[in-house]
PDB file with one MODEL, atoms N, CA, C and O in Angstrom:
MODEL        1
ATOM      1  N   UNK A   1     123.439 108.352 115.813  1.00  0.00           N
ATOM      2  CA  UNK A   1     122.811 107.400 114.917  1.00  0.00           C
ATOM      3  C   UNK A   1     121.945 108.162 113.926  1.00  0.00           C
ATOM      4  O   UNK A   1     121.565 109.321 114.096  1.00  0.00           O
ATOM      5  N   UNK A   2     121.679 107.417 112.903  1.00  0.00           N
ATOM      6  CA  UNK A   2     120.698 108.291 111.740  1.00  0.00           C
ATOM      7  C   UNK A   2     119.250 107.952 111.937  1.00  0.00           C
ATOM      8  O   UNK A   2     118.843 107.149 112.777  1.00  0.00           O
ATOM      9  N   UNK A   3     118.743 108.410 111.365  1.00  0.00           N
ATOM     10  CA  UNK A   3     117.219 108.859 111.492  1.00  0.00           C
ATOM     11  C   UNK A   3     116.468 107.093 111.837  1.00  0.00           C
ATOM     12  O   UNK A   3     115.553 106.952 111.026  1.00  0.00           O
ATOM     13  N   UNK A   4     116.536 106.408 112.324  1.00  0.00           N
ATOM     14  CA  UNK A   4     115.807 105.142 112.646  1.00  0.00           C
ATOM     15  C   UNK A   4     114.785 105.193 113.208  1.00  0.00           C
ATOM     16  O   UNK A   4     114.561 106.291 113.716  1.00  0.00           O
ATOM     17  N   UNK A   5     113.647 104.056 113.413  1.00  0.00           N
ATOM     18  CA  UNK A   5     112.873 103.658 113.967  1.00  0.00           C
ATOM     19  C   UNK A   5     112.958 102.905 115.204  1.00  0.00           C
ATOM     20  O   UNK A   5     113.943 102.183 115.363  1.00  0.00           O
ATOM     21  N   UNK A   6     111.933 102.982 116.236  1.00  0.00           N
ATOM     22  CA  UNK A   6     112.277 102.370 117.384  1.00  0.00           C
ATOM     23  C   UNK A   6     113.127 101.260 117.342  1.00  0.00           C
ATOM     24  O   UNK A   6     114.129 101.136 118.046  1.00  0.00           O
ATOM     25  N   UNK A   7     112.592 100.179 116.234  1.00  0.00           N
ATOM     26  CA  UNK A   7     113.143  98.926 116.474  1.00  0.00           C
ATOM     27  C   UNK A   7     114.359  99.038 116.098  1.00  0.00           C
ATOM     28  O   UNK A   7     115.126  98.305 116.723  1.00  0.00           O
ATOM     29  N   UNK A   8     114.940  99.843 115.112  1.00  0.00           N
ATOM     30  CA  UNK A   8     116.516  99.470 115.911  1.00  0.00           C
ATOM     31  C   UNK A   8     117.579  99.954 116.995  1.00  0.00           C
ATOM     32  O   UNK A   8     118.730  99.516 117.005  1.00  0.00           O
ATOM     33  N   UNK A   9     117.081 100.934 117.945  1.00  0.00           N
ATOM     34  CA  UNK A   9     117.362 101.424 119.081  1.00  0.00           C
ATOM     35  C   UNK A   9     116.848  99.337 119.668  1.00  0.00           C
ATOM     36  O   UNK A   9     117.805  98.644 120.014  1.00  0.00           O
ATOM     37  N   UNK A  10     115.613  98.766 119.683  1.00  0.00           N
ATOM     38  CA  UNK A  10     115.513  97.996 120.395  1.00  0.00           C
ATOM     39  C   UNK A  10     116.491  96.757 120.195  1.00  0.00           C
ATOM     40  O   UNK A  10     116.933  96.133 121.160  1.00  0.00           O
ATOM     41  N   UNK A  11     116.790  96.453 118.908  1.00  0.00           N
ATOM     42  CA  UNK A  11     117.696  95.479 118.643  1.00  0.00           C
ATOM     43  C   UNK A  11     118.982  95.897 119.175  1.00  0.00           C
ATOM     44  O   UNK A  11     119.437  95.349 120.179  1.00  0.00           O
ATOM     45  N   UNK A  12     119.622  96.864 118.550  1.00  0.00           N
ATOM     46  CA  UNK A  12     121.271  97.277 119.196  1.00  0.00           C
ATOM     47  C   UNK A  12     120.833  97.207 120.822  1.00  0.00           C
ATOM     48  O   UNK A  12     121.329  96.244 121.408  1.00  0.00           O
ATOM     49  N   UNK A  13     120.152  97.908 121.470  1.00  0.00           N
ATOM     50  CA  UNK A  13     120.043  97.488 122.888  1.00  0.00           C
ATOM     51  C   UNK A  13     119.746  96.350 123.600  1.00  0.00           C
ATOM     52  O   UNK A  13     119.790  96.390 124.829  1.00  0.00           O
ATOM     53  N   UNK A  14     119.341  94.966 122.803  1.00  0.00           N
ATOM     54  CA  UNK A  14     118.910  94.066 123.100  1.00  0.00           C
ATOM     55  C   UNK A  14     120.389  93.128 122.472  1.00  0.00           C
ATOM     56  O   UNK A  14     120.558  92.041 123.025  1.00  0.00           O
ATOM     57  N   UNK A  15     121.338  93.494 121.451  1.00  0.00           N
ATOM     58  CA  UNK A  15     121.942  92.671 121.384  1.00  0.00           C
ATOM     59  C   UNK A  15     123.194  92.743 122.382  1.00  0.00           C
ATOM     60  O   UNK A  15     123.958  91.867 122.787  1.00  0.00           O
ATOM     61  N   UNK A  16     123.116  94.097 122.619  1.00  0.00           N
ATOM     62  CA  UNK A  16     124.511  94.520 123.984  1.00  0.00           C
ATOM     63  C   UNK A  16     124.206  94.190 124.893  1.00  0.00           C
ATOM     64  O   UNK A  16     125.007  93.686 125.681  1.00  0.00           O
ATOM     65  N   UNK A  17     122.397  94.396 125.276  1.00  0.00           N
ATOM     66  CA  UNK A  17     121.983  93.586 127.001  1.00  0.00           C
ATOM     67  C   UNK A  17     122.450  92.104 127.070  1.00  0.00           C
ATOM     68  O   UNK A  17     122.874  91.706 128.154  1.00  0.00           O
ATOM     69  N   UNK A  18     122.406  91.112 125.838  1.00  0.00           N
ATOM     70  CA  UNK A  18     122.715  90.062 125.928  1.00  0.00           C
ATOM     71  C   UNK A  18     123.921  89.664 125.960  1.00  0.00           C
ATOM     72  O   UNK A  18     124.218  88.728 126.702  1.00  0.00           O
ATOM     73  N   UNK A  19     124.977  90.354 125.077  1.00  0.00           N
ATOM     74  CA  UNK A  19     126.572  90.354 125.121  1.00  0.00           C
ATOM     75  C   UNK A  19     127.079  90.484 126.661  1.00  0.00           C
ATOM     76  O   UNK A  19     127.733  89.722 127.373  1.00  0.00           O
ATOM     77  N   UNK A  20     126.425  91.950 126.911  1.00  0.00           N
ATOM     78  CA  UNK A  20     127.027  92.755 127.871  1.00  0.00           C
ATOM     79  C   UNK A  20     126.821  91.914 129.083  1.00  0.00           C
ATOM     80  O   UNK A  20     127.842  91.404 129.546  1.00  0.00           O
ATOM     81  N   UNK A  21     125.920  91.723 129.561  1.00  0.00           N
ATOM     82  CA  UNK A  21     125.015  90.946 130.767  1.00  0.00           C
ATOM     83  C   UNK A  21     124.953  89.850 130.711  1.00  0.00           C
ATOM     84  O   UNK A  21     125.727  89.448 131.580  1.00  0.00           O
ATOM     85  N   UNK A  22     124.395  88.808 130.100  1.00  0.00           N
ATOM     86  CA  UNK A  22     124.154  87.268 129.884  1.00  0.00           C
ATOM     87  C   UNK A  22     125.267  86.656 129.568  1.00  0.00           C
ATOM     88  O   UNK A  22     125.358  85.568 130.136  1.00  0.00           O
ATOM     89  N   UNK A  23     126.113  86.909 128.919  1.00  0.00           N
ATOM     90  CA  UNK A  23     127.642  86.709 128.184  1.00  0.00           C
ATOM     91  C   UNK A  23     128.480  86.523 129.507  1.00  0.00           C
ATOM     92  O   UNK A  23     128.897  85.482 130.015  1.00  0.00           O
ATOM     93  N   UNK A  24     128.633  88.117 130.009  1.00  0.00           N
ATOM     94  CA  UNK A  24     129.666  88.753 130.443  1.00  0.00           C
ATOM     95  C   UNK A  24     129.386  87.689 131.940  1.00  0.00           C
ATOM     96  O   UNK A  24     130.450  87.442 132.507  1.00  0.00           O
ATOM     97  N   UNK A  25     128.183  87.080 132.594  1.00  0.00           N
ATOM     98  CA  UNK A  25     128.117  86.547 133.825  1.00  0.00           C
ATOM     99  C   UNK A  25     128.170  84.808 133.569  1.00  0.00           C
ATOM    100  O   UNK A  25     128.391  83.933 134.407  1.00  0.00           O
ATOM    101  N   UNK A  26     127.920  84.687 132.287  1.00  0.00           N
ATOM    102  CA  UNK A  26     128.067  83.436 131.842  1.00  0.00           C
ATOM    103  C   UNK A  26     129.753  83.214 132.008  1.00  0.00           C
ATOM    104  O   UNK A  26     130.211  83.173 133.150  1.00  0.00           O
ATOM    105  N   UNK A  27     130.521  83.093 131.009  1.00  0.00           N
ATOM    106  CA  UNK A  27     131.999  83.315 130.956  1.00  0.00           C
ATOM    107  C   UNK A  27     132.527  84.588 130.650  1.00  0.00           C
ATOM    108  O   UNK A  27     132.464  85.262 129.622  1.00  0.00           O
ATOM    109  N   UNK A  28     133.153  84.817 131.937  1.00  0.00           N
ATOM    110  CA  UNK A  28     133.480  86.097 131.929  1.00  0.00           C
ATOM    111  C   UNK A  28     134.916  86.205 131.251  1.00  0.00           C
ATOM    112  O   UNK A  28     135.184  87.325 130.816  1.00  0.00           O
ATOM    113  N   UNK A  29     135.783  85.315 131.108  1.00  0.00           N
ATOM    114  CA  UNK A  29     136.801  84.881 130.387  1.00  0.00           C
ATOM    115  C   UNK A  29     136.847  85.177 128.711  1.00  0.00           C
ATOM    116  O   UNK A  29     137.634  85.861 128.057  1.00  0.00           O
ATOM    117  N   UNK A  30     135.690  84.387 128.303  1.00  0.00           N
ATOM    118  CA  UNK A  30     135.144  84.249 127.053  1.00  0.00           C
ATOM    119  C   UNK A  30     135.055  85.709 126.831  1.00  0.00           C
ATOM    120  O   UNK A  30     135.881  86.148 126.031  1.00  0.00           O
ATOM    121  N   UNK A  31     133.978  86.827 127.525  1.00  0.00           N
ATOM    122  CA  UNK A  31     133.895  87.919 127.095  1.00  0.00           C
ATOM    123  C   UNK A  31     134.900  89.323 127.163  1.00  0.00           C
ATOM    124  O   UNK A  31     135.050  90.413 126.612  1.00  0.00           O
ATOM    125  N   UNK A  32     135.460  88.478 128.237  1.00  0.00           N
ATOM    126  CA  UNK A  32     136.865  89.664 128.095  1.00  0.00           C
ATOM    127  C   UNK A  32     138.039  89.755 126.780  1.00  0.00           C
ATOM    128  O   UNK A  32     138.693  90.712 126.366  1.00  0.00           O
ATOM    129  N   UNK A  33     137.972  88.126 126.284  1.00  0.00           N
ATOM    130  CA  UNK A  33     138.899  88.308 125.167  1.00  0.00           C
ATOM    131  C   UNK A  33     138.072  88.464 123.604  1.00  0.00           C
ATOM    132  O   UNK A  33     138.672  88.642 122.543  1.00  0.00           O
ATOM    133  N   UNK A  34     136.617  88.355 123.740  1.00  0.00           N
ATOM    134  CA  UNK A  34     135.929  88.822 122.328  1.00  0.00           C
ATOM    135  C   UNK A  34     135.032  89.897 122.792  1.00  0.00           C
ATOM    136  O   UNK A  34     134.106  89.752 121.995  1.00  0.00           O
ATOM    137  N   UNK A  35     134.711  90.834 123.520  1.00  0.00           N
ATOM    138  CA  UNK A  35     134.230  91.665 122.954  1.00  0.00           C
ATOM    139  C   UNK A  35     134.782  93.192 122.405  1.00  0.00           C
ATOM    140  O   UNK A  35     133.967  94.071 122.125  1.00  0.00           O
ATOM    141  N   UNK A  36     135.477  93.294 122.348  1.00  0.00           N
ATOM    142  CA  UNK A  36     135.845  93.960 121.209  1.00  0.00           C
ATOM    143  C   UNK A  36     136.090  93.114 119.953  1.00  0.00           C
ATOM    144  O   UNK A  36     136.369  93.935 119.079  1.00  0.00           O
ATOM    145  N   UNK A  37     136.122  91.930 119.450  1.00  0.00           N
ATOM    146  CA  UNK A  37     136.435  91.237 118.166  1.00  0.00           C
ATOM    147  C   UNK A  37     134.684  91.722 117.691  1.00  0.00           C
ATOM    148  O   UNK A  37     134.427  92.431 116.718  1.00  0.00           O
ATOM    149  N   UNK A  38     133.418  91.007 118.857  1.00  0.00           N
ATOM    150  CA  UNK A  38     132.093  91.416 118.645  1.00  0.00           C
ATOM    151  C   UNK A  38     131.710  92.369 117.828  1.00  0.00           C
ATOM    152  O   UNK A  38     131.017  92.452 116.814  1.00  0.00           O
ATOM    153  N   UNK A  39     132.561  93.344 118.767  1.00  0.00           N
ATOM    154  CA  UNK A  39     131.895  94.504 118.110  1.00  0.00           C
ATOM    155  C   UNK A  39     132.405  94.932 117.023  1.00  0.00           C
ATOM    156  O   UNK A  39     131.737  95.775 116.424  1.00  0.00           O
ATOM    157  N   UNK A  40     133.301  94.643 116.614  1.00  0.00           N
ATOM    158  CA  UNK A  40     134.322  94.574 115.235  1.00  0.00           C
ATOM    159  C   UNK A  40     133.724  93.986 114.212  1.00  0.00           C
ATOM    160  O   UNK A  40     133.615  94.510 113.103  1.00  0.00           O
ATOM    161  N   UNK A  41     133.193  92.580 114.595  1.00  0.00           N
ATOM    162  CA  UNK A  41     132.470  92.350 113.558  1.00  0.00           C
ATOM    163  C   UNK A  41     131.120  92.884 113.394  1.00  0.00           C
ATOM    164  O   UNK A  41     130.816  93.432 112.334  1.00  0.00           O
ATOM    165  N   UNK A  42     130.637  92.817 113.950  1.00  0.00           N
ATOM    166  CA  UNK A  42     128.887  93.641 113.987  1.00  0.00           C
ATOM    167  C   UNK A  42     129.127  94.909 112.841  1.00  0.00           C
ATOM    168  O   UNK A  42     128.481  94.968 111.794  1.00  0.00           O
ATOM    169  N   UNK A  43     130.020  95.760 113.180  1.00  0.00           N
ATOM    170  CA  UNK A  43     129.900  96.487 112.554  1.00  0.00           C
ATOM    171  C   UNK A  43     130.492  96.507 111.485  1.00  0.00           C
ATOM    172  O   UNK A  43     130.117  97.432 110.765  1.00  0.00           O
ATOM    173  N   UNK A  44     131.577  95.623 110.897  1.00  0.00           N
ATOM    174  CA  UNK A  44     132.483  95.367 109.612  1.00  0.00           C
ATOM    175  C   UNK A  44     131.092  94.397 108.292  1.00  0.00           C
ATOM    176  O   UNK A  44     131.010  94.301 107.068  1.00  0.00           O
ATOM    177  N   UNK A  45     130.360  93.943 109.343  1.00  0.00           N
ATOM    178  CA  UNK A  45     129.445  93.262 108.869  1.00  0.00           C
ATOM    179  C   UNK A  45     127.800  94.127 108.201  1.00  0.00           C
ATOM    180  O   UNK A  45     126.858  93.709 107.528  1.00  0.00           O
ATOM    181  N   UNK A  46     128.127  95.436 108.805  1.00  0.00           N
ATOM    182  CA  UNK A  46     127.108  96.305 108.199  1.00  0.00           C
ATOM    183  C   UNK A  46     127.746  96.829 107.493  1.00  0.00           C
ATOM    184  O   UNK A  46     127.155  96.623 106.433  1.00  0.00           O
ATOM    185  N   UNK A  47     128.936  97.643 107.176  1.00  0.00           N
ATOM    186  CA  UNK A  47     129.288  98.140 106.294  1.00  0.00           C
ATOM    187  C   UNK A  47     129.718  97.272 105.157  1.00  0.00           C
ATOM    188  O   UNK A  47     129.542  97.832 104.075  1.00  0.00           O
ATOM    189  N   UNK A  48     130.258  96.007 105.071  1.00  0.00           N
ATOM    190  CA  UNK A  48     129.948  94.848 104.101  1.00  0.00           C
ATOM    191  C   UNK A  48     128.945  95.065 103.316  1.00  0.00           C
ATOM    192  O   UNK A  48     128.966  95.405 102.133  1.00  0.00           O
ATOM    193  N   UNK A  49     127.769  94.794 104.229  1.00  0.00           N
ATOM    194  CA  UNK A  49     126.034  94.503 103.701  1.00  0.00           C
ATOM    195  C   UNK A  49     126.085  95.508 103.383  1.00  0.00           C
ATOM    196  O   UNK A  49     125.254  95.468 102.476  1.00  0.00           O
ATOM    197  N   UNK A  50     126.520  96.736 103.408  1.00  0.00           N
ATOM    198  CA  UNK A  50     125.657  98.053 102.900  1.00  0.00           C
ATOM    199  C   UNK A  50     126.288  98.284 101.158  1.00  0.00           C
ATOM    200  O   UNK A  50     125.744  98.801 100.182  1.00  0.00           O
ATOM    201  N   UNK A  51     127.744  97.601 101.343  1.00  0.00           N
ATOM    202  CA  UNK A  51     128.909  98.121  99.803  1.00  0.00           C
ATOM    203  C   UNK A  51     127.838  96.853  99.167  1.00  0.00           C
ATOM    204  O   UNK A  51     127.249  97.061  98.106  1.00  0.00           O
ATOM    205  N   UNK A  52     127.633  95.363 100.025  1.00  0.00           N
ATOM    206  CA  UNK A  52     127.360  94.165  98.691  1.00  0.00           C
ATOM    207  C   UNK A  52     125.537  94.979  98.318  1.00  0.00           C
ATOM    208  O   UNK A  52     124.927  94.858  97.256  1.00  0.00           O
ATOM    209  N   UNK A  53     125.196  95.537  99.210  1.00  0.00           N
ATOM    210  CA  UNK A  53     123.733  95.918  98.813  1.00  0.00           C
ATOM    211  C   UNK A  53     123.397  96.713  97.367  1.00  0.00           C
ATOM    212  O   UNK A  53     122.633  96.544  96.416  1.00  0.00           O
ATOM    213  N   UNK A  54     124.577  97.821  97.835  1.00  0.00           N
ATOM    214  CA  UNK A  54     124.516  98.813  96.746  1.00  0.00           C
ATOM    215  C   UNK A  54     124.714  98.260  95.430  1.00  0.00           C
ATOM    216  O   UNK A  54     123.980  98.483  94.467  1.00  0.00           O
ATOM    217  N   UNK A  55     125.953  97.375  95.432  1.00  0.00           N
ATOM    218  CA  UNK A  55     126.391  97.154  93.826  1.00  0.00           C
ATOM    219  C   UNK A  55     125.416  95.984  93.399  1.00  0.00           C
ATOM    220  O   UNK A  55     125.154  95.761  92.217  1.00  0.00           O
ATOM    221  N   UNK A  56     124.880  95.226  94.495  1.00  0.00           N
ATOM    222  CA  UNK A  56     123.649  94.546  93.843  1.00  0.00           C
ATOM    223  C   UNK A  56     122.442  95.297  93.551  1.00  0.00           C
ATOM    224  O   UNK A  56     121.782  95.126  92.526  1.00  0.00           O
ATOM    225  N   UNK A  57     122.204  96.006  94.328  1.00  0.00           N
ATOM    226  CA  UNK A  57     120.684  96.539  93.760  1.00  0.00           C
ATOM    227  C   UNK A  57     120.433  98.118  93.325  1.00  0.00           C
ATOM    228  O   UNK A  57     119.401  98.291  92.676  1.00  0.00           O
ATOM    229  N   UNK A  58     121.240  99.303  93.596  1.00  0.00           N
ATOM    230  CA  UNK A  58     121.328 100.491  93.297  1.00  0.00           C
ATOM    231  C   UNK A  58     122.504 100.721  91.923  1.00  0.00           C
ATOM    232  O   UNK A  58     122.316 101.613  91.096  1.00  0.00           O
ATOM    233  N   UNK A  59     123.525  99.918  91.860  1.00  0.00           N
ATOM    234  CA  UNK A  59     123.827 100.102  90.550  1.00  0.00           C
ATOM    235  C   UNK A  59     123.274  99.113  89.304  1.00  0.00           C
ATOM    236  O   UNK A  59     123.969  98.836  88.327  1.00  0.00           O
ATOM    237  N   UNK A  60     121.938  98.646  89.505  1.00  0.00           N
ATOM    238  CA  UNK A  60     121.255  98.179  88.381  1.00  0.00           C
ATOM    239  C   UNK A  60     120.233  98.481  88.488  1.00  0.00           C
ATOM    240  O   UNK A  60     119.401  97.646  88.133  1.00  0.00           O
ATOM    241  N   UNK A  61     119.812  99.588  88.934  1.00  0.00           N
ATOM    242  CA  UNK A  61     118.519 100.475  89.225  1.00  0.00           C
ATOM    243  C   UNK A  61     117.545  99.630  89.526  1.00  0.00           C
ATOM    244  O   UNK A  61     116.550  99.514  88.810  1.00  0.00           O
ATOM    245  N   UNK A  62     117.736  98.930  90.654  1.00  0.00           N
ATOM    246  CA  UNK A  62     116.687  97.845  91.339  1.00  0.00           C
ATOM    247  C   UNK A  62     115.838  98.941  92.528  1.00  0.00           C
ATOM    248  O   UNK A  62     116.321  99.253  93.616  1.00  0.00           O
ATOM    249  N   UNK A  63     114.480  99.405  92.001  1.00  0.00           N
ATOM    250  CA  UNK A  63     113.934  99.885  93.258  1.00  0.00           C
ATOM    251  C   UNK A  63     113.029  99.450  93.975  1.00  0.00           C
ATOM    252  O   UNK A  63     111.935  99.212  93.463  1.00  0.00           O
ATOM    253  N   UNK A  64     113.288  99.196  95.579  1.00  0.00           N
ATOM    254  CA  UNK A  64     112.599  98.495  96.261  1.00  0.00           C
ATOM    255  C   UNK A  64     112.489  99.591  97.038  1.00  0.00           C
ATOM    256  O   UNK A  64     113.220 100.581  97.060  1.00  0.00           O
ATOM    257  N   UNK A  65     110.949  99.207  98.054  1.00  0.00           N
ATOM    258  CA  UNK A  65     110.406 100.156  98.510  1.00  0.00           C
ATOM    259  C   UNK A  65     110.188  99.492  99.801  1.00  0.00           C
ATOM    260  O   UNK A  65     109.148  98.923 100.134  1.00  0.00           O
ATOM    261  N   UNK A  66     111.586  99.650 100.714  1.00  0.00           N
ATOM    262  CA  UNK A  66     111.456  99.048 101.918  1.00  0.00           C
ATOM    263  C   UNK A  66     110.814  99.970 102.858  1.00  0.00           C
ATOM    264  O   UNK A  66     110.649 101.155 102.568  1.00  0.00           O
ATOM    265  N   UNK A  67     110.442  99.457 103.989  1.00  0.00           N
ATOM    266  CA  UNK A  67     109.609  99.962 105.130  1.00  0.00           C
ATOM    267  C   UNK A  67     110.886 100.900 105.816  1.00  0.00           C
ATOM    268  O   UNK A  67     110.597 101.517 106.841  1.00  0.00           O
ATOM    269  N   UNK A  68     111.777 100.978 105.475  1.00  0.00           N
ATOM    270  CA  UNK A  68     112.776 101.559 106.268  1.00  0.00           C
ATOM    271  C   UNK A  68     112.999 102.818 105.685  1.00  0.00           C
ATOM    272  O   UNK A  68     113.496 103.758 106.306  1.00  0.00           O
ATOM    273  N   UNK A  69     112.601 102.871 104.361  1.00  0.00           N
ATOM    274  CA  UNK A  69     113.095 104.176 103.762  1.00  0.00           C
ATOM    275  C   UNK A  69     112.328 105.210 104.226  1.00  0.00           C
ATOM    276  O   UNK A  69     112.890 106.092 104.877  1.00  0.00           O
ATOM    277  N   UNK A  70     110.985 105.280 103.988  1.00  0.00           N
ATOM    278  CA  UNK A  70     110.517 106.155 104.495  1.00  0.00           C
ATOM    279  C   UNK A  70     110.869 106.577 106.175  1.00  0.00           C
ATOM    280  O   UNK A  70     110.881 106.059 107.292  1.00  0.00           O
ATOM    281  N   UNK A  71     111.154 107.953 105.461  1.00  0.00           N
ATOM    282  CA  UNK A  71     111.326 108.911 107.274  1.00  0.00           C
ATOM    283  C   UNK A  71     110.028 109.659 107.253  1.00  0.00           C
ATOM    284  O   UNK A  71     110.050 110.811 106.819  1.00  0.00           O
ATOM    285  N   UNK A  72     108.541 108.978 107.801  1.00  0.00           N
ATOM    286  CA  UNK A  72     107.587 109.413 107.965  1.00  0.00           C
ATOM    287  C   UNK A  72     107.070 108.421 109.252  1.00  0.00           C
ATOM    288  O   UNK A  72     107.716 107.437 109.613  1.00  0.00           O
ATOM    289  N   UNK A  73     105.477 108.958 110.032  1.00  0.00           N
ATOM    290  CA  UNK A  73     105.080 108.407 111.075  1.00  0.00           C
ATOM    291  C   UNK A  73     104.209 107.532 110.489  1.00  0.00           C
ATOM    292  O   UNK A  73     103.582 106.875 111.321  1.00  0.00           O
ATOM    293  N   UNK A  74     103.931 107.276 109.266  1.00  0.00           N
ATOM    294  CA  UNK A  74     102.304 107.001 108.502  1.00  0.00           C
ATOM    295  C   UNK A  74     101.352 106.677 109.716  1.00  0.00           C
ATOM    296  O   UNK A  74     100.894 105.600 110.099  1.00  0.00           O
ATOM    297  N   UNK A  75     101.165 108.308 110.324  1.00  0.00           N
ATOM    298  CA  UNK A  75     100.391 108.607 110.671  1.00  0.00           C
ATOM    299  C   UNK A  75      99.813 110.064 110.581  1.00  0.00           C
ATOM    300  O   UNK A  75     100.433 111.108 110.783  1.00  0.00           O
ATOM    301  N   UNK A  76      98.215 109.882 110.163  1.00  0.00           N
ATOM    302  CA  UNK A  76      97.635 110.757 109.184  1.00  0.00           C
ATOM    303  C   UNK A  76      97.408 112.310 110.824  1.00  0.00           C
ATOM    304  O   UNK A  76      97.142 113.512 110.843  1.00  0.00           O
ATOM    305  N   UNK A  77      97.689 111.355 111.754  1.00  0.00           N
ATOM    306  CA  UNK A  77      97.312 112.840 113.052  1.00  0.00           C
ATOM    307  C   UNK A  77      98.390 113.311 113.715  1.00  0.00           C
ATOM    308  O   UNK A  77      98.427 114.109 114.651  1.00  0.00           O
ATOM    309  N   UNK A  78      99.779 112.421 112.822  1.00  0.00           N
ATOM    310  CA  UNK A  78     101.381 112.921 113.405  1.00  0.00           C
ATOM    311  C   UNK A  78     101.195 114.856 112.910  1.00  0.00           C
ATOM    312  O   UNK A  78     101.663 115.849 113.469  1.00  0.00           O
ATOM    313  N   UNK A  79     100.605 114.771 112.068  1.00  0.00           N
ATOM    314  CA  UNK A  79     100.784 117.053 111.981  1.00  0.00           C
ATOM    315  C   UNK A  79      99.715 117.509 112.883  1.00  0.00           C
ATOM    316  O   UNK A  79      99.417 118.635 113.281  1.00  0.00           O
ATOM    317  N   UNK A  80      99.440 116.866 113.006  1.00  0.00           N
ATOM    318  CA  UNK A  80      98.278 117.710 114.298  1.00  0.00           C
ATOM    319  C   UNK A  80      98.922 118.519 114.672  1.00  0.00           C
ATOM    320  O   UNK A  80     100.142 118.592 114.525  1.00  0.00           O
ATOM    321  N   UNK A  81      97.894 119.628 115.483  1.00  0.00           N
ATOM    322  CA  UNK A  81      98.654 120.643 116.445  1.00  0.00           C
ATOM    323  C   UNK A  81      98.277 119.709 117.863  1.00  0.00           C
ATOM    324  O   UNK A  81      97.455 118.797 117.775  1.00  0.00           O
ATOM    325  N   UNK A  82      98.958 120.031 119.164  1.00  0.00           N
ATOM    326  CA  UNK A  82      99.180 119.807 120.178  1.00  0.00           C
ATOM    327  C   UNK A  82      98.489 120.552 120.778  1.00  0.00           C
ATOM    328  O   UNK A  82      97.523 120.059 121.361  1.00  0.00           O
ATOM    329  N   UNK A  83      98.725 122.057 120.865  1.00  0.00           N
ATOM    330  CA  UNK A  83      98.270 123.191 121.709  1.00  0.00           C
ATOM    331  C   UNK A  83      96.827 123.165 121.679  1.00  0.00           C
ATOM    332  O   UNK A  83      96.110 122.978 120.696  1.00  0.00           O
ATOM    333  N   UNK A  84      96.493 123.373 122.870  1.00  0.00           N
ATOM    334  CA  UNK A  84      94.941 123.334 123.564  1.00  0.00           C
ATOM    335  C   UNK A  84      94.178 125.144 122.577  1.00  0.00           C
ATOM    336  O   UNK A  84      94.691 126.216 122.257  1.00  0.00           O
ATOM    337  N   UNK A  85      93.105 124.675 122.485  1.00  0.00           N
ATOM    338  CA  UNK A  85      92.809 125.426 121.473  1.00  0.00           C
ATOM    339  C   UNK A  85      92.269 125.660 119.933  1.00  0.00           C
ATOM    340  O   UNK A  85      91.347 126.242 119.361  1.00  0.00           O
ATOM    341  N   UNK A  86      93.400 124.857 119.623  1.00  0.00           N
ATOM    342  CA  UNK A  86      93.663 125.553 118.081  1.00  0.00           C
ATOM    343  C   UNK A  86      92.527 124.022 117.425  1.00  0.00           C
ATOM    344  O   UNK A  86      92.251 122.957 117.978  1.00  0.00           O
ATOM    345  N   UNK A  87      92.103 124.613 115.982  1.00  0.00           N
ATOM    346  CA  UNK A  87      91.012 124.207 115.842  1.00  0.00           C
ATOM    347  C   UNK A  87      92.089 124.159 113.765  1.00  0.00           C
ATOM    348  O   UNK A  87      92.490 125.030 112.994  1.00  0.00           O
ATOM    349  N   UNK A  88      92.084 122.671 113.770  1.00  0.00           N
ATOM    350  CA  UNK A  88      92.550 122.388 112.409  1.00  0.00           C
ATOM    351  C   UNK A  88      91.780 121.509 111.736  1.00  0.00           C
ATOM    352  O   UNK A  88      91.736 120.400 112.268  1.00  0.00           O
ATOM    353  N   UNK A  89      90.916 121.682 110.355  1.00  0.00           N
ATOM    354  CA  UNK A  89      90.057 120.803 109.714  1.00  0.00           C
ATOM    355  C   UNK A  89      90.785 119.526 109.901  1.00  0.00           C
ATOM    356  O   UNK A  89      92.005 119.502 110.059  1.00  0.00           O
ATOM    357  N   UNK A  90      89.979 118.375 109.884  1.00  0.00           N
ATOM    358  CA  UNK A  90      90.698 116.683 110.164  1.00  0.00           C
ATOM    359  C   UNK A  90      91.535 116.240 111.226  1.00  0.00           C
ATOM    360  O   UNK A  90      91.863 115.100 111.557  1.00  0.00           O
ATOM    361  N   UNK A  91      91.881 117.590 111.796  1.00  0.00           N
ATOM    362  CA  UNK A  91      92.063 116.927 113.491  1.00  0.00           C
ATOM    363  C   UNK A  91      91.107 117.006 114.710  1.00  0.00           C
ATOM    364  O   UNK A  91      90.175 117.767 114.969  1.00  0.00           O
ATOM    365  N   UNK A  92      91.766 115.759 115.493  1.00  0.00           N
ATOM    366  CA  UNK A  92      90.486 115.770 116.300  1.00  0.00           C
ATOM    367  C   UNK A  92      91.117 117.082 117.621  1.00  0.00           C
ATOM    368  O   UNK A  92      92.332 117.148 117.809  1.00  0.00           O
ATOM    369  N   UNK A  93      90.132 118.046 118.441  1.00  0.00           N
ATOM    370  CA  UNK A  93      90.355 118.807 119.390  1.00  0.00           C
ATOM    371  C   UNK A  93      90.063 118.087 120.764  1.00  0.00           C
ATOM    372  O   UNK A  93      89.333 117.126 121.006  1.00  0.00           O
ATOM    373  N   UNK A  94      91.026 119.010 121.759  1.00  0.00           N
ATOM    374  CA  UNK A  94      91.209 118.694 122.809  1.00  0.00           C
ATOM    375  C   UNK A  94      89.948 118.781 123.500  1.00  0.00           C
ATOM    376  O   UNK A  94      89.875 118.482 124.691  1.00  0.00           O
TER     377      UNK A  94
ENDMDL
END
């Protein structure tokens, strides 16, 4: 997977616990003949959203500044050092 944030490790794992488990003991019938269609669509359905995204908003130079883009912790003590010891202006020591 690419660089994500917790929450979508929690969603994809929360939507398979429910397929997989709740589904699968509910009708087990039902889930033997759609899940693979499921997962077919789930994912035909992101790569959709990702082609209708682009030609709506990146080929008319629409810039939005979603919470997703950034690959940072916005957190100001994520560079800290760790190691016992070491002494860096604006971090706090062990």
């Amino acid at each position: 997977m690419p660089l994500t944030r917790s929450v979508n490790y929690l969603m994809c794992g929360g939507v398979g616990v429910w397929f997989n488990v709740y589904v699968y003991r509910v009708n087990k019938r039902w889930w033997a003949r759609y899940a693979y269609v499921m997962s077919a669509v789930i994912n035909a359905g992101i790569a959709f959203m990702a082609i209708v995204m682009y030609f709506a908003l990146q080929s008319y130079d629409v810039s939005i500044n979603w919470w997703g883009l950034d690959i940072d912790d916005h957190c100001t003590l994520a560079s800290c050092p760790t190691a016992l010891g070491l002494a860096v202006e604006g971090c706090p020591m062990h």
